[in-house]
VEXROVO-910672 format. One record per atom (N, C-alpha, C): y, z, x. Coordinates in steps of 0.2 Angstrom, whole numbers, plus 5000, padded with zeros to 4 digits. Atoms other than C-alpha are relative to their C-alpha. Example, Ala and Ser with C-alpha at 12.3 -4.5 7.8 and 13.67 -1.06 7.14 Angstrom:
<sites>
499450005004 497850395062 500650005004 499449994996 499550365068 500550034996 
</sites>
This chain:
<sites>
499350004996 499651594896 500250075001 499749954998 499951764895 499650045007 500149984992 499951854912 500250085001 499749915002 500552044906 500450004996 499649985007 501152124892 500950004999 499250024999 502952084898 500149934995 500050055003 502451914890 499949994992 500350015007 501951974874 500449994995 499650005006 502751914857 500250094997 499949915001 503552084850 499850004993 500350005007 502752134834 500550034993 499649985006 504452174824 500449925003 499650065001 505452024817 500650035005 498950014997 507251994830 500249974994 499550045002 508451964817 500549965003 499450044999 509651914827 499949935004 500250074999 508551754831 500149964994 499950055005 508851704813 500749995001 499350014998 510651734815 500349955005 500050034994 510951654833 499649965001 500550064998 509551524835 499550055005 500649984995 508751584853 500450085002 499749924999 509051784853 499750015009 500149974994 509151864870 499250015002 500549975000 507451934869 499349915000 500550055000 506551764864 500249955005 499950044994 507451684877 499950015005 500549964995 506751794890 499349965000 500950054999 505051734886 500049935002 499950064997 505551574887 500149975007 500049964991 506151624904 499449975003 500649994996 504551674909 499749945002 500450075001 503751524903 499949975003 499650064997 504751384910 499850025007 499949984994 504651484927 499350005002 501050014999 502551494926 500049925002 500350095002 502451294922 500349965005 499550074997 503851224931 500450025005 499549974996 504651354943 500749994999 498950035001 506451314936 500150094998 499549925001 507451494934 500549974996 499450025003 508651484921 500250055000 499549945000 510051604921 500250004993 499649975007 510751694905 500549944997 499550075003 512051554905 499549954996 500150045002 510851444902 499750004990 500449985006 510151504885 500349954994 499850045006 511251394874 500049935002 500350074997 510751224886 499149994995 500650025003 508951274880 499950024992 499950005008 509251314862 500149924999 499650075002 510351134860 499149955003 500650054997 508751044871 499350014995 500549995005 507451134859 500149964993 500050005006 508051114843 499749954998 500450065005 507550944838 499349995000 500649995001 505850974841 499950054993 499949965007 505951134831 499949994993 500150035006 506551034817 499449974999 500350065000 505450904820 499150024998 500749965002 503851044819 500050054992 499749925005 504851164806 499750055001 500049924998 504651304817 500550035003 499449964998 505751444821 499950005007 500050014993 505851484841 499450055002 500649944998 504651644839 499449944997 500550065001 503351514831 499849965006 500050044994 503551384844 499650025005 500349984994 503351494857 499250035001 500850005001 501751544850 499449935000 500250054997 501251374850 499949995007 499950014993 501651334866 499650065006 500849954995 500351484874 499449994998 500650035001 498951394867 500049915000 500050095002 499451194866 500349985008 500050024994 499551124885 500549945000 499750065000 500250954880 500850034995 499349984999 501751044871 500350035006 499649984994 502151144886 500149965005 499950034997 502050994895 500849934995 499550035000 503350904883 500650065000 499449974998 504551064884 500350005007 499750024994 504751034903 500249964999 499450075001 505350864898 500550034996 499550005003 506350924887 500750065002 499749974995 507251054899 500249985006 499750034989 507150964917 500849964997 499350085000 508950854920 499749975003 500550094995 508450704928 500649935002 499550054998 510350654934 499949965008 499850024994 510150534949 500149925001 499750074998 510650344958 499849955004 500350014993 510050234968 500450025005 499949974995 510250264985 500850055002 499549935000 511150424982 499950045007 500049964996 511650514996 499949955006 500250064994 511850365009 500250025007 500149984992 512150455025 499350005001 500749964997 510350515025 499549914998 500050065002 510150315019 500149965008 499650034996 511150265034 499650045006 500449974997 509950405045 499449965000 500750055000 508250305037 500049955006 500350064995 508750145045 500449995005 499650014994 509650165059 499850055005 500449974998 508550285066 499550025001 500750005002 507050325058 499549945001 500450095000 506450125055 499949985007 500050014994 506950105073 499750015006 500549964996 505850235080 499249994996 500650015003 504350195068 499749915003 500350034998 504450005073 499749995009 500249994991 504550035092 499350055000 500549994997 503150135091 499449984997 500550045001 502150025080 499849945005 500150064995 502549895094 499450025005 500449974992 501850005108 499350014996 500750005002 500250035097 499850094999 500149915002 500650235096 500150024992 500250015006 500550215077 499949954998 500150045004 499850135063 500549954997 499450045003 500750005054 499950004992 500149955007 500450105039 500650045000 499549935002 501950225032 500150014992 500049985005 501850315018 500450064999 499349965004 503250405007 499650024995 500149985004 503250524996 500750024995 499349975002 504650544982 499950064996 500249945002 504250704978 500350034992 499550005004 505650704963 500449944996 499850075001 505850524957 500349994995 499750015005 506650554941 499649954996 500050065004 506850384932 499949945005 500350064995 506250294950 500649975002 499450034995 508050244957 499850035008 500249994995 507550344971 499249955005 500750044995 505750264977 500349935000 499850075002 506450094971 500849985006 499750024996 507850104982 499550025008 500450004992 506750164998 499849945002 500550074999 505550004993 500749965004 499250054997 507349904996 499950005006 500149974992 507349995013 499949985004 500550004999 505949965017 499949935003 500250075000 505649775013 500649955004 499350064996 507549715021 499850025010 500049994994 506949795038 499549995005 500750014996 505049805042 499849914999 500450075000 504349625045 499350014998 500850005005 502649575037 499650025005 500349964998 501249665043 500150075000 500049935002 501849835040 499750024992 500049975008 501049925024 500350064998 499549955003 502150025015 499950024993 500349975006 501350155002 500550054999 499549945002 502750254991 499750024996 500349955006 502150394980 500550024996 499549945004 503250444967 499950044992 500349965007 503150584955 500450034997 499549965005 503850704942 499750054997 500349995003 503450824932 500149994994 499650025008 504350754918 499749924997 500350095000 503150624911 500449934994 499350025003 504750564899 500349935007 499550054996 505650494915 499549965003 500550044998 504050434923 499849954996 499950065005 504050304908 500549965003 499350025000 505650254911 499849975007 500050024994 505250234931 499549924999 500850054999 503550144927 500549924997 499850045002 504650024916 500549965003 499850054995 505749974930 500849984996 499750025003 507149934917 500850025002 499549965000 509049994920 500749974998 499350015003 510849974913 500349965006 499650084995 511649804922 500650055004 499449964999 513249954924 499750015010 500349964993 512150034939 499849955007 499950044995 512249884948 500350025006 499549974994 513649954958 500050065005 500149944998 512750084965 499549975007 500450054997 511649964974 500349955006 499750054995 512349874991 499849925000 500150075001 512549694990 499749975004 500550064995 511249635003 499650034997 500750005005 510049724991 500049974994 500150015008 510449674974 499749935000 500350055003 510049514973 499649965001 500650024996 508649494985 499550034996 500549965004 507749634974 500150044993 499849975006 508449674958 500049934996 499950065005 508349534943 500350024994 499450015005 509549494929 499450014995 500450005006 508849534912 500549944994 499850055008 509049384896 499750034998 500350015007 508749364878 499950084999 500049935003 508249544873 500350045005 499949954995 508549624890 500549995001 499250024999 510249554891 500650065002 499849955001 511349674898 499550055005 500449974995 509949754910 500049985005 500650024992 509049744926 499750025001 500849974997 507349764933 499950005006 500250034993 506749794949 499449955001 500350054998 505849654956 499550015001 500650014996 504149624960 499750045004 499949984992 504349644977 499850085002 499849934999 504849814977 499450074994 500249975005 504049874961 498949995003 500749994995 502349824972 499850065002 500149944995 502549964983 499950074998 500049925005 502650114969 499650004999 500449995004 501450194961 500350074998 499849945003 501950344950 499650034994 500349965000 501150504945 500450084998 499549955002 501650654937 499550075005 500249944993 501450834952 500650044998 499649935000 502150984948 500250045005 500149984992 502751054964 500050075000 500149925000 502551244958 499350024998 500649995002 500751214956 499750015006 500549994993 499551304969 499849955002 500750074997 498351154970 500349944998 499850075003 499551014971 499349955003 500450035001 498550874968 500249925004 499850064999 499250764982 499649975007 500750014994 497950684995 500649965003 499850064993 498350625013 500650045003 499349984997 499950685025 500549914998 499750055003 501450565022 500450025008 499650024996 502650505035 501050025000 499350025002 504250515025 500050064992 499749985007 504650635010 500650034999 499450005001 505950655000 500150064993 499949965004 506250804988 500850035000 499449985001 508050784983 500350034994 499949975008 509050904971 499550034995 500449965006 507650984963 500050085000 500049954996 507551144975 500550064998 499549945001 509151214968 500050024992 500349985006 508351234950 499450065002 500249954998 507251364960 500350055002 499649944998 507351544962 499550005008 500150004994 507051604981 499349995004 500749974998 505251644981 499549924998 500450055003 504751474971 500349955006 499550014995 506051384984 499449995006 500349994992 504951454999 499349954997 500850035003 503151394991 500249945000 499950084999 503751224987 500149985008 499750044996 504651185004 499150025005 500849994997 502651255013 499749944998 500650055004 501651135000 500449955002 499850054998 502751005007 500049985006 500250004991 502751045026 499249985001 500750004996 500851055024 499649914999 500350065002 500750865016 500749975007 499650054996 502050805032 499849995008 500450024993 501350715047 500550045006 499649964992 501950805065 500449965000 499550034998 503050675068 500449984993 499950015006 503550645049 501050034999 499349965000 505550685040 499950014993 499949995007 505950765024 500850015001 499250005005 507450745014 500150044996 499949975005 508150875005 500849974997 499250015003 509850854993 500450045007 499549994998 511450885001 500250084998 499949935002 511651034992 499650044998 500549975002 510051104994 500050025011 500150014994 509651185013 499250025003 500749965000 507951235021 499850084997 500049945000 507351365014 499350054999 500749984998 505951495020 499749985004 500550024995 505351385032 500149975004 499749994996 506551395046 499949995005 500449984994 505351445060 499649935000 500650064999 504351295055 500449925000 499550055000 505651165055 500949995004 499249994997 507251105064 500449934998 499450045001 508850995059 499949945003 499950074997 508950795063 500449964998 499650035001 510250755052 500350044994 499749975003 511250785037 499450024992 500449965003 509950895027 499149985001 500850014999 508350825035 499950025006 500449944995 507050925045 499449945001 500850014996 505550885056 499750075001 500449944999 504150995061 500650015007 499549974994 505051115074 499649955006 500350004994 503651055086 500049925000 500150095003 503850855081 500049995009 500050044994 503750775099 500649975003 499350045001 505650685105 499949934996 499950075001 505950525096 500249955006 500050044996 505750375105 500849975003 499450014996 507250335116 500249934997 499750075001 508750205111 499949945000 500150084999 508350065120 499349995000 500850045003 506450065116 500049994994 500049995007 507150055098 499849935000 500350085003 506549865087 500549994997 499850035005 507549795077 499749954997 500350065004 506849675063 500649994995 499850055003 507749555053 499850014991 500150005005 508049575035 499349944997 500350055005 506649495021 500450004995 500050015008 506949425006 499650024995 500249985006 506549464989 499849924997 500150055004 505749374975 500249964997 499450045005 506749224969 500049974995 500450035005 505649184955 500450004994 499750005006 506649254942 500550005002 499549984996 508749264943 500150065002 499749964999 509449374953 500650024999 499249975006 510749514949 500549995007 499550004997 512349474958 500349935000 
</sites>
């Protein structure tokens, strides 16, 4: 793991890591670290979020932090559970509903019109480049399923590098609460009520949980590992745990998996960055290739009719 002697452990003990937990100096490293594996930058402020987020492993090994971190430049599957235990992974279903309210009211509209004419496939493929705990793909599938009529295939990719939340998504499970987050023409066409032990949850349905597959992708890794162009990606809120230079390389490795006519979504509080020349604005934080083609004109748009969900099991609402 080491990369230059900037990285090396310092060969006189820091006291003031026994005193203070994560001393200035060990927190540096861990810097470094973090920003090789995962591209995240933490700033000074942050040093007492990753002390508090460390700790219980620590105990858990009965290592101190200069320990640890020697572990952790020889042991792969620890460095891969310290990015779990650093990333935050706050998000909702269908967060961020203007760019929601952009999908289907313009996007779908110009995808079926030109699946009608024969000028694409009736294949569209998403990518959630940041899927958390899978509220986000899970809400697309929704989307997806209440708009396109049967015959459309519809392949979602979603991943993480936090293979913690990627459990969590795989298992589809969530707090009955988060209900309300969810529009009531989806809830209870694709969302099922949890009994007996699950009591107090919901699942996503079937239906919807068909169309995932999840995968954990590091999007700070030279050789991302993601085959195919995609029509639709969505890389919300991750982009502003990036410093400048990491920022530009992700938003490239994303453009170069985006079909010419294709849209990315970024967060709301995240804006293009670095790859300006190669993209232009179509909505409230979503870009196309600059050179995308016009979208198909208003009144050759399609409308299709809401599906149904699975009603096998109860549904929530």
């Amino acid at each position: 793991m080491r990369t230059d002697g900037s990285s090396e452990l310092p060969t006189q003990p820091d006291v003031s890591s026994r005193r203070s937990g994560l001393s200035a100096r060990d927190f540096q490293l861990f810097q470094q670290l973090i920003h090789r594996e995962a591209g995240i930058h933490l700033v000074e402020s942050k040093r007492v979020l990753v002390e508090g987020r460390l700790s219980r492993r620590l105990r858990e090994l009965g290592l101190d932090f200069r320990a640890y971190y020697a572990l952790l430049e020889t042991d792969e599957a620890e460095r891969v559970r310290l990015v779990d235990a650093i990333s935050t992974n706050e998000t909702h279903f269908f967060r961020e509903p203007r760019q929601f309210e952009f999908l289907e009211s313009r996007v779908f509209p110009e995808w079926l019109a030109r699946g009608e004419q024969g000028q694409m496939s009736r294949r569209v493929r998403v990518w959630s480049a940041a899927c958390s705990t899978g509220e986000e793909p899970y809400s697309v599938a929704m989307s997806f399923l209440a708009h396109f009529p049967p015959g459309w295939e519809i392949e979602i990719l979603a991943t993480d590098i936090s293979t913690r939340v990627l459990d969590r998504a795989r298992a589809a499970l969530y707090a009955l609460e988060k209900a309300k987050e969810i529009p009531a023409r989806y809830l209870k066409p694709f969302m099922l009520k949890g009994t007996g032990e699950q009591e107090g949850w919901m699942k996503a349905g079937p239906e919807i949980r068909s169309l995932v597959r999840f995968g954990r992708v590091n999007l700070n890794d030279d050789a991302l590992a993601v085959p195919g162009q995609f029509d639709l990606i969505l890389c919300r809120n991750v982009l502003i745990y990036f410093d400048a230079p990491s920022k530009a390389r992700v938003v490239e490795r994303l453009l170069e998996r985006l079909d010419v006519r294709g849209y990315l979504f970024l967060g709301h509080a995240e804006a293009m960055i670095g790859a300006s020349t190669r993209t232009r604005s179509v909505g409230p934080t979503i870009y196309t290739h600059a050179a995308m083609p016009p979208r198909v004109p208003d009144a050759a748009r399609v409308a299709a009719g809401p599906r149904q969900g699975n009603d096998a099991e109860e549904p929530v609402g």
